[in-house]
Short mmCIF file of the C-alpha atoms (twelve columns), coordinates in Angstrom:
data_MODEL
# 
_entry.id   MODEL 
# 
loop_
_atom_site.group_PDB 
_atom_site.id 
_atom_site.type_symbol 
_atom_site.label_atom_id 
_atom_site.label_alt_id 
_atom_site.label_comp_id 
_atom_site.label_asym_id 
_atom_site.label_seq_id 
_atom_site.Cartn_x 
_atom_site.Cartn_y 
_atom_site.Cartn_z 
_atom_site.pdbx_PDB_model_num 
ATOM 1   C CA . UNK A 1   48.022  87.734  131.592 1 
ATOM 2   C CA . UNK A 2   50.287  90.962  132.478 1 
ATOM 3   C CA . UNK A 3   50.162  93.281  130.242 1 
ATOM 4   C CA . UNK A 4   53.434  94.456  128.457 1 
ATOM 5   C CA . UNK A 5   54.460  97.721  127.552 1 
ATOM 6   C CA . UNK A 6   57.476  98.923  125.279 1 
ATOM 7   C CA . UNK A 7   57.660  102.351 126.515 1 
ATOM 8   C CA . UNK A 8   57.462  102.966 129.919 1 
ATOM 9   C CA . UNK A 9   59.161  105.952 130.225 1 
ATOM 10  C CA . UNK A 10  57.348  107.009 126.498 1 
ATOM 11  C CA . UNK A 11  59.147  107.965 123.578 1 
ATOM 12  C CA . UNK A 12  62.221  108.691 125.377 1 
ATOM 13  C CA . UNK A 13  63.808  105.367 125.307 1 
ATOM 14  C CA . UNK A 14  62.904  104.413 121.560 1 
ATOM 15  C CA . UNK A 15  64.680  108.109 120.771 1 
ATOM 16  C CA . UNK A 16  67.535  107.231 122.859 1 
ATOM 17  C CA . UNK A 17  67.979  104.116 121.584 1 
ATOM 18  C CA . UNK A 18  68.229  105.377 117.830 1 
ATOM 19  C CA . UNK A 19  70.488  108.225 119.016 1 
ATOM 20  C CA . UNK A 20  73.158  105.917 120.399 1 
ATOM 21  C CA . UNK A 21  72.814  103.181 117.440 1 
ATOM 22  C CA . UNK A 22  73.769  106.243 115.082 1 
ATOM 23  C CA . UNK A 23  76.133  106.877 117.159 1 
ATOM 24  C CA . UNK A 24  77.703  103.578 116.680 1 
ATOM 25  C CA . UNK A 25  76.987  103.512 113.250 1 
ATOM 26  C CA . UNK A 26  79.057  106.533 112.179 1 
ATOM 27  C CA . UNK A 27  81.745  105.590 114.623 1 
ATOM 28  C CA . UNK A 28  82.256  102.393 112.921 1 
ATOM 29  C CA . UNK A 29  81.628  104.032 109.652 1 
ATOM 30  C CA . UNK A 30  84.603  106.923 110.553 1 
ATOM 31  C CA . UNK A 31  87.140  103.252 111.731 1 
ATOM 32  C CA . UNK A 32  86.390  101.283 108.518 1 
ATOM 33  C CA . UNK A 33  87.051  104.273 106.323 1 
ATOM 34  C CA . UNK A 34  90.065  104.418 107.974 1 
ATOM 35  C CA . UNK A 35  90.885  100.848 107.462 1 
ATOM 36  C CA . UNK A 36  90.034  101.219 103.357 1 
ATOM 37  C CA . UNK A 37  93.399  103.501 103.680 1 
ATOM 38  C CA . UNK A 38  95.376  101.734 105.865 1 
ATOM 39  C CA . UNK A 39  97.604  98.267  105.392 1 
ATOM 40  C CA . UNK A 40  98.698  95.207  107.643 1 
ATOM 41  C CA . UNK A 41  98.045  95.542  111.435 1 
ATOM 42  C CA . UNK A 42  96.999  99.130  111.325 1 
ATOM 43  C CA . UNK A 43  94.277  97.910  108.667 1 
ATOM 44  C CA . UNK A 44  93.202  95.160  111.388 1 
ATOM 45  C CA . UNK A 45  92.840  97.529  114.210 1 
ATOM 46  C CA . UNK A 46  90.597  99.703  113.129 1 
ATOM 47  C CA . UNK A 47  88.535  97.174  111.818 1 
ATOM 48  C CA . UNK A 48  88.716  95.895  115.177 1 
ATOM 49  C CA . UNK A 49  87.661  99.375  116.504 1 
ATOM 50  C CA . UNK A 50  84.809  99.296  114.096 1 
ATOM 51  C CA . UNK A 51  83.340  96.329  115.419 1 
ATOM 52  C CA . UNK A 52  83.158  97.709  119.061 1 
ATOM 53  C CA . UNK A 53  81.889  100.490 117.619 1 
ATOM 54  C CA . UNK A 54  79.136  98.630  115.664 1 
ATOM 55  C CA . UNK A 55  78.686  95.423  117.272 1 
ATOM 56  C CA . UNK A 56  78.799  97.016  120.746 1 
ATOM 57  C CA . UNK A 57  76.986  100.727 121.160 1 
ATOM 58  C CA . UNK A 58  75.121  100.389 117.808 1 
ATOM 59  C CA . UNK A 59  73.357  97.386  118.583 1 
ATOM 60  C CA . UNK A 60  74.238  96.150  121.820 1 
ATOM 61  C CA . UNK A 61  74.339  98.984  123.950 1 
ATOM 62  C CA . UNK A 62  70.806  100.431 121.781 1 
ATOM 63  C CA . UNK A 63  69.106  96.861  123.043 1 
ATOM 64  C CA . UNK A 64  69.722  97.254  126.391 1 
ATOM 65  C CA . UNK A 65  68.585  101.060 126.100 1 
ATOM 66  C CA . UNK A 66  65.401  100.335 124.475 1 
ATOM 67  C CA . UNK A 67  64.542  97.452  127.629 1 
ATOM 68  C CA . UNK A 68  64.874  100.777 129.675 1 
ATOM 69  C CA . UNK A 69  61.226  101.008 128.569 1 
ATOM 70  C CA . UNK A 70  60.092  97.358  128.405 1 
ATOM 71  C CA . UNK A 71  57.725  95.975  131.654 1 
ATOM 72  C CA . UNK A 72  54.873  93.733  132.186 1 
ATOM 73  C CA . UNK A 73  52.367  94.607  134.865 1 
ATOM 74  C CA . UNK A 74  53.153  92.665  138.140 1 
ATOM 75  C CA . UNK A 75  56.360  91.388  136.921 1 
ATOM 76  C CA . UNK A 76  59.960  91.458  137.946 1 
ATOM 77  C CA . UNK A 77  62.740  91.821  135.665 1 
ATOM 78  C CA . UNK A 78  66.212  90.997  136.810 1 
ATOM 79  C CA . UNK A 79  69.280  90.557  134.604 1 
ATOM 80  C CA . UNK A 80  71.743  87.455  134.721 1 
ATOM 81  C CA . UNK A 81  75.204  89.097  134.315 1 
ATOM 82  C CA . UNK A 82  77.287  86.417  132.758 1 
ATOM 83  C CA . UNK A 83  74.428  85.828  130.005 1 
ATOM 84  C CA . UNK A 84  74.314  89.653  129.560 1 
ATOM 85  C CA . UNK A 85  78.135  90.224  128.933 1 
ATOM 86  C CA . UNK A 86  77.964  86.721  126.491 1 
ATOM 87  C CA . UNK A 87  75.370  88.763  124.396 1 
ATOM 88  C CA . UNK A 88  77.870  91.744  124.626 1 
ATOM 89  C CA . UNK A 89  80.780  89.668  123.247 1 
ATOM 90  C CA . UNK A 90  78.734  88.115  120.390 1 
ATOM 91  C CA . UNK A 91  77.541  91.152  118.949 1 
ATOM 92  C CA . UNK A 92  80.955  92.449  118.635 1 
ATOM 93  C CA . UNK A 93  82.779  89.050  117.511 1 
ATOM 94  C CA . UNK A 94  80.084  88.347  114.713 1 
ATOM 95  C CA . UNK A 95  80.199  92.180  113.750 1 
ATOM 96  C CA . UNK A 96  83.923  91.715  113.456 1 
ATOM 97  C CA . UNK A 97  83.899  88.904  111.741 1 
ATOM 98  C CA . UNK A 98  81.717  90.549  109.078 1 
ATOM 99  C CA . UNK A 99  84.275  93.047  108.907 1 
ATOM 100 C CA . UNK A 100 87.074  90.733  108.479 1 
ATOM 101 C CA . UNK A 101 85.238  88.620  105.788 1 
ATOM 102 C CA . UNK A 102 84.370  91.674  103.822 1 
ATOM 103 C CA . UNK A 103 87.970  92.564  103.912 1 
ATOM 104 C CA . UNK A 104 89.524  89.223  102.805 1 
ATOM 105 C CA . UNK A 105 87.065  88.829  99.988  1 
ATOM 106 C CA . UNK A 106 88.297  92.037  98.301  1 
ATOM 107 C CA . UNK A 107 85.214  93.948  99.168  1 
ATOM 108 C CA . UNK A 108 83.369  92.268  96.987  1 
ATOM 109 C CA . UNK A 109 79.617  91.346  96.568  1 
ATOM 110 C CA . UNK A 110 79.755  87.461  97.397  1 
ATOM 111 C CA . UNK A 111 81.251  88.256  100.501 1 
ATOM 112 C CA . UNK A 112 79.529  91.093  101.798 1 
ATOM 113 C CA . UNK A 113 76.807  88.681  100.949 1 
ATOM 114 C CA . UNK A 114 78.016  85.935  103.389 1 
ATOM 115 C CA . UNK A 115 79.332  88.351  105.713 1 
ATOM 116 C CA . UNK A 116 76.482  90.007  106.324 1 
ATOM 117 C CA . UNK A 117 74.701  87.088  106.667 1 
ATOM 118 C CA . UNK A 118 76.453  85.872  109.482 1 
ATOM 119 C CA . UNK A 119 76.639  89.639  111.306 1 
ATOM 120 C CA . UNK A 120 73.091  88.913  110.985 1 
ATOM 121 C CA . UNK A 121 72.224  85.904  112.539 1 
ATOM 122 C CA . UNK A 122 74.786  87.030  115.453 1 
ATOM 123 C CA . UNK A 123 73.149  90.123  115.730 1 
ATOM 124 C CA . UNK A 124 69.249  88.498  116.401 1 
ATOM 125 C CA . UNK A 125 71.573  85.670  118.666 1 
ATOM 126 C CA . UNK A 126 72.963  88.591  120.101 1 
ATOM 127 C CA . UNK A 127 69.154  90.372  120.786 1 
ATOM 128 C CA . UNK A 128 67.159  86.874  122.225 1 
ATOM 129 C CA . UNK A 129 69.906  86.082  124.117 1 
ATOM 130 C CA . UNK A 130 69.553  89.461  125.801 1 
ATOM 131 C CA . UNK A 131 66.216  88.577  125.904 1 
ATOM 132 C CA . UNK A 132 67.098  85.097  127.380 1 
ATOM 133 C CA . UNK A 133 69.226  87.006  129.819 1 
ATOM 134 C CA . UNK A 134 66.261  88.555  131.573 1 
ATOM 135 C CA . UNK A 135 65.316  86.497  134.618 1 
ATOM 136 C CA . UNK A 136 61.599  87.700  134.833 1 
ATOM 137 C CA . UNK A 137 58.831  85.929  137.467 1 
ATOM 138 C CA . UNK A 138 57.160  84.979  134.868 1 
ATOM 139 C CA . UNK A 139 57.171  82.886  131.417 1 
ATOM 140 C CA . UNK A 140 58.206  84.904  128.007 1 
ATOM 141 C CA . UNK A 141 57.011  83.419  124.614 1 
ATOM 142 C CA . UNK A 142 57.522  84.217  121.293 1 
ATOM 143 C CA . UNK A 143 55.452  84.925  117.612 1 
ATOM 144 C CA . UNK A 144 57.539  83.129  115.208 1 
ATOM 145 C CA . UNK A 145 56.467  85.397  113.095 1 
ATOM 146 C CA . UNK A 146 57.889  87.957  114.224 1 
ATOM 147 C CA . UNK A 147 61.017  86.410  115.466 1 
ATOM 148 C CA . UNK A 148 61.789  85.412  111.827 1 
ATOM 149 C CA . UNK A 149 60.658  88.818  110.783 1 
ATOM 150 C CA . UNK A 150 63.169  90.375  113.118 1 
ATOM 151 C CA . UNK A 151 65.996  87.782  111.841 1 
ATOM 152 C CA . UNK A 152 65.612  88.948  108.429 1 
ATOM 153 C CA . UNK A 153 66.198  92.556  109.192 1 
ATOM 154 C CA . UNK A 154 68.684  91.688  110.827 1 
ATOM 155 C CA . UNK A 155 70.818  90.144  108.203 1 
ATOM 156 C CA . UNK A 156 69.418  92.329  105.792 1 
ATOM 157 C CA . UNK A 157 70.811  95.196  107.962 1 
ATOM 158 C CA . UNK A 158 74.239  94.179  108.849 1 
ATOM 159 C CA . UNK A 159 74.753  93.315  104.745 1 
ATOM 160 C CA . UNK A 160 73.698  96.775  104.422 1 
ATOM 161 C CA . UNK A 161 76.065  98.073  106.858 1 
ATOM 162 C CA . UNK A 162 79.431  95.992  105.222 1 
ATOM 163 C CA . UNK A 163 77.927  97.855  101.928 1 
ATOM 164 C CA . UNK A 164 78.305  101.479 103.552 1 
ATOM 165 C CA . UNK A 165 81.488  100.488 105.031 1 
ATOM 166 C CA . UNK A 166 83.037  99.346  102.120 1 
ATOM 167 C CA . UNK A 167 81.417  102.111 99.606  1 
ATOM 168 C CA . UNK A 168 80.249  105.251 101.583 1 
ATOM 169 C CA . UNK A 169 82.481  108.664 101.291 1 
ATOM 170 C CA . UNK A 170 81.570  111.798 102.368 1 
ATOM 171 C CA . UNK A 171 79.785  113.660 104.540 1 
ATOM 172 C CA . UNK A 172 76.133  113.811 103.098 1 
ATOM 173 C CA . UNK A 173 76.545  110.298 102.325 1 
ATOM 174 C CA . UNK A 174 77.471  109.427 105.687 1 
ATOM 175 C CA . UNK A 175 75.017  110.603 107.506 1 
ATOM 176 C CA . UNK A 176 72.370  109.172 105.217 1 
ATOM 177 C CA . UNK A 177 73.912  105.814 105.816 1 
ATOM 178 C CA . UNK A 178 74.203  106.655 109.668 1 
ATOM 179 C CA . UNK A 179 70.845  107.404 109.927 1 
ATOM 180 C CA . UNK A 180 69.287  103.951 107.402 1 
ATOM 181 C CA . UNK A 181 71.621  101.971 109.633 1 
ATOM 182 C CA . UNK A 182 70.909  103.093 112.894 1 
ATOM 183 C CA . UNK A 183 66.901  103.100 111.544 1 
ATOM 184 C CA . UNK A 184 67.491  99.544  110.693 1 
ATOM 185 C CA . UNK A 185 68.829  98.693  113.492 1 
ATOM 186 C CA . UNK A 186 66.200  99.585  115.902 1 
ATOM 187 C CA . UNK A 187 63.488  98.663  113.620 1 
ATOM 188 C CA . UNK A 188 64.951  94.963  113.642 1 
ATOM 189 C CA . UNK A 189 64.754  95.523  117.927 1 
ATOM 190 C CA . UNK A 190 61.288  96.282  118.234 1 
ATOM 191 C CA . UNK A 191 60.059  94.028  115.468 1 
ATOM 192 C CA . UNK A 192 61.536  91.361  117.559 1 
ATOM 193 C CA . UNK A 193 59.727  92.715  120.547 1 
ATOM 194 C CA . UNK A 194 56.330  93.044  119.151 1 
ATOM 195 C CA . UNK A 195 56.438  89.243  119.342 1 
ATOM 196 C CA . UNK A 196 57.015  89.082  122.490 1 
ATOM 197 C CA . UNK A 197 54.347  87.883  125.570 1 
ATOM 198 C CA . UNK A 198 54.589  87.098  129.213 1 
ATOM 199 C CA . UNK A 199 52.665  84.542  130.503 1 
ATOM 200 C CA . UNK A 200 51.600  82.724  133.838 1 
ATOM 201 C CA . UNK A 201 52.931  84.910  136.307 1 
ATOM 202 C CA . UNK A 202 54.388  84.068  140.137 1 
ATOM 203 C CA . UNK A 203 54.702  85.896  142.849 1 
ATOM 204 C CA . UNK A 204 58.401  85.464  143.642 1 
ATOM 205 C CA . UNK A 205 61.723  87.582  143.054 1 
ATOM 206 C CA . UNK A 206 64.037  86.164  140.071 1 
ATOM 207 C CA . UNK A 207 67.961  86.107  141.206 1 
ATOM 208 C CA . UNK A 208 69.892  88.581  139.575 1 
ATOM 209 C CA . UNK A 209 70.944  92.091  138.783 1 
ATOM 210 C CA . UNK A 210 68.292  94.856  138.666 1 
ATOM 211 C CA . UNK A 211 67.670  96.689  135.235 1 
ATOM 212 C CA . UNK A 212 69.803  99.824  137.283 1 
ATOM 213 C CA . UNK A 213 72.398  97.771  138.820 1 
ATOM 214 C CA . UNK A 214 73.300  96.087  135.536 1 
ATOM 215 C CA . UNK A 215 73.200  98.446  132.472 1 
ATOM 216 C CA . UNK A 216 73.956  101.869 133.796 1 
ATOM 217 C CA . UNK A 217 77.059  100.696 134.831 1 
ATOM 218 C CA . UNK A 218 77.421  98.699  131.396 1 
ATOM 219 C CA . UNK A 219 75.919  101.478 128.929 1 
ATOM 220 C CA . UNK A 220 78.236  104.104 131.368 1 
ATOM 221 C CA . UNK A 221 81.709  101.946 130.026 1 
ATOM 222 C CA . UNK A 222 80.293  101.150 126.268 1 
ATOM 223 C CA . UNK A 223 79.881  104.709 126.600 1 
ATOM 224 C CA . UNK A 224 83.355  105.621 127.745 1 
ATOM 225 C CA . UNK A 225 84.878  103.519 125.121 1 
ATOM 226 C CA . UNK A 226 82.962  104.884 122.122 1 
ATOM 227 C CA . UNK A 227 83.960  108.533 123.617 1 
ATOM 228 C CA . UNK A 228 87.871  107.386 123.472 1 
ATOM 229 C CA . UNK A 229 86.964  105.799 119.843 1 
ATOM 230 C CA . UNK A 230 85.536  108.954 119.100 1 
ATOM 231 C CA . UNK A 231 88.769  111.147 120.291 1 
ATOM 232 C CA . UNK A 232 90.650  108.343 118.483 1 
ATOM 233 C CA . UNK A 233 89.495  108.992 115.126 1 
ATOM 234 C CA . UNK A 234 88.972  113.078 115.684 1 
ATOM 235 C CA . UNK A 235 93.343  113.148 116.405 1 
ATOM 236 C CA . UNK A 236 93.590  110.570 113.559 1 
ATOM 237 C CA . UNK A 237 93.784  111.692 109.500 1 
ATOM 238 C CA . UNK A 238 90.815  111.111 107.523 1 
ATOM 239 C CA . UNK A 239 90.631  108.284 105.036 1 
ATOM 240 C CA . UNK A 240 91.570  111.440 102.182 1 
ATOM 241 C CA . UNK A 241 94.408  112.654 104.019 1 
ATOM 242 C CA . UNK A 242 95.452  108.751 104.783 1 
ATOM 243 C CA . UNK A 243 95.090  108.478 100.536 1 
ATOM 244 C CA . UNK A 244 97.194  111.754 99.824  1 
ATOM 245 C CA . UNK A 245 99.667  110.809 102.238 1 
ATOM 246 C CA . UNK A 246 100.487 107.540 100.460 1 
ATOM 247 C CA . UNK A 247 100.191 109.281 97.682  1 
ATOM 248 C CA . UNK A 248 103.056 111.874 98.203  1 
ATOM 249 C CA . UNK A 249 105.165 109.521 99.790  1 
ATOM 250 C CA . UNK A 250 105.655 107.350 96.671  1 
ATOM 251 C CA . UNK A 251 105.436 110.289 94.434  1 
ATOM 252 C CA . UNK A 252 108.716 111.298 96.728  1 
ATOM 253 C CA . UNK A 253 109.998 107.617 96.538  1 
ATOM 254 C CA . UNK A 254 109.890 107.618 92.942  1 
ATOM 255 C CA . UNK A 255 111.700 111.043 92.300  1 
ATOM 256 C CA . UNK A 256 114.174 109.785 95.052  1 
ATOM 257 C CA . UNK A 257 114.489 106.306 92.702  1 
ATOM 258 C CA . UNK A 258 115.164 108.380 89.512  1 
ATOM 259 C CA . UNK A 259 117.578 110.705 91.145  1 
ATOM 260 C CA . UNK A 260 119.720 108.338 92.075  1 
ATOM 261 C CA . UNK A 261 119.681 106.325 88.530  1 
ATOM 262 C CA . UNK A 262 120.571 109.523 87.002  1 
ATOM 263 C CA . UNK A 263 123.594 109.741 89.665  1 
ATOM 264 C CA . UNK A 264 124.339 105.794 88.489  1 
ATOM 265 C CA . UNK A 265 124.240 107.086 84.855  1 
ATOM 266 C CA . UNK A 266 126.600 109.925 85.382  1 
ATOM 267 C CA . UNK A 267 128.865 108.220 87.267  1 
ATOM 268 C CA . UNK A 268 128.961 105.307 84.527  1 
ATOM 269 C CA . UNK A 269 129.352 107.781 81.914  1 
ATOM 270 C CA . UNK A 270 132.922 109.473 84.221  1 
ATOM 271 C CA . UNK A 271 135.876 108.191 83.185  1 
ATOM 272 C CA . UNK A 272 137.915 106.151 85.894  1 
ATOM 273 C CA . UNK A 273 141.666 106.195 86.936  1 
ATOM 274 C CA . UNK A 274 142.932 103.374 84.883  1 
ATOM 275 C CA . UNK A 275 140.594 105.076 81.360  1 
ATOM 276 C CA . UNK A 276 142.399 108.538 82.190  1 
ATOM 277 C CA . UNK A 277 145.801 107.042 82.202  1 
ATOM 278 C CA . UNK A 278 145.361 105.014 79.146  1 
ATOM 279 C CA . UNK A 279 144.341 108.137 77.619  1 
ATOM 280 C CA . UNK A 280 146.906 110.608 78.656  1 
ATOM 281 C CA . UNK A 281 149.863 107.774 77.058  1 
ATOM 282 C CA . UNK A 282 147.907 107.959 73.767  1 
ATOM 283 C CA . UNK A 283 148.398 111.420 74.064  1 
# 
């Protein structure tokens, strides 16, 4: 039986894995604080930017890192692209969704609660079909154990994550969350590959693209996008400046309101034509 190993190239991928899943995490934190201070389709847009951010470096672009460092002695690992691209798509669409529900529900426990539990179950779809996208010459099994080990981390990481997006402010706080989330995140990754075996090997070349031809062009353009996200949210107001914005601008609507009853009061109070002529016969 070939023997696997997680970290081929050491502790370098596992590190660079966790490094970009925080960075994904407090992108998507930095977009959903945004949204809490936003309205209507601005509100929806950086929600959408949050799942990217989220759903695709946090978790899918940190899978595909951390398989940087997975092999099995004698084996070839190829990639089937549509497959890979699916998993892409699913981990941002069920982060999203999340998102969405979380919003629509108020922010409220129940559904963070159901919310997270689908992010969850899209996220572990989102890692075995990865996994199922690997076109290896040989058989891959899985521990059940671990597999439902892995699925429960997973949902109990994405609830976590709607929590911090709906209640984490600041900068300390922040950072703790980035660093649970992206901890989390990972963890649920390599639980999911501890269960993992490759059995009856053959001595043939699976069709598809290499582990190079495939992801460093993919991680390279998730990678891109997060940098634009990132630029995004640097040129845009925080979610405090968003709040004291609003804030002033119906302070300012409200004087503007009672000015211009005061004006109505005045001018009901003036005596018209027809008053001053009635007046001025009296006289």
């Amino acid at each position: 039986m070939p023997v696997i190993d997680h970290f081929t190239f050491g502790i370098v991928t596992p590190l660079l894995a966790y490094a970009i899943s925080c960075t994904g995490a407090a992108t998507g934190l930095a977009c959903t604080s945004r949204a809490r201070a936003a309205s209507g389709g601005t509100r929806a847009a950086w929600l959408v930017f949050g799942a990217i951010a989220l759903g695709g470096t946090g978790i899918w672009v940190m899978h595909f890192v951390a398989m940087l460092g997975f092999s099995a002695s004698g084996v070839t690992i190829r990639y089937d692209v549509p497959e890979t691209l699916l998993s892409a798509a699913i981990a941002i669409v069920v982060v999203g969704a999340g998102l969405f529900i979380t919003e629509l529900g108020k922010r409220k426990l129940p559904a963070m609660l159901v919310g997270g539990a689908l992010a969850g179950a899209g996220v572990a779809a989102m890692h075995y079909m990865g996994m199922e996208a690997m076109e290896m010459s040989a058989e891959v099994v899985y521990n059940p154990v671990y597999v439902i080990a892995s699925i429960v981390i997973a949902v109990v990481a994405a609830t976590a994550a709607l929590w911090c997006t709906v209640h984490i402010r600041g900068t300390l706080a922040t950072i703790v969350a980035t660093l649970v989330m992206g901890l989390a995140v990972t963890g649920m990754h390599y639980t999911g590959m501890a269960g993992v075996s490759v059995i009856n090997p053959i001595n043939n070349v699976p069709a598809g693209a290499s582990t190079m031809q495939l992801l460093v062009p993919l991680v390279m353009a998730v990678s891109v996008v997060t940098f634009l996200l990132i630029l995004g949210i640097g040129l845009w107001p925080t979610e405090d400046e968003l709040r004291t914005q609003a804030e002033f601008e119906s302070r300012l609507k409200a004087h503007s309101e009672q000015g211009q009853r005061f004006e109505n009061v005045q001018q009901d109070l003036q005596p018209g034509p027809a008053q001053f002529a009635q007046t001025h016969r009296a006289l």
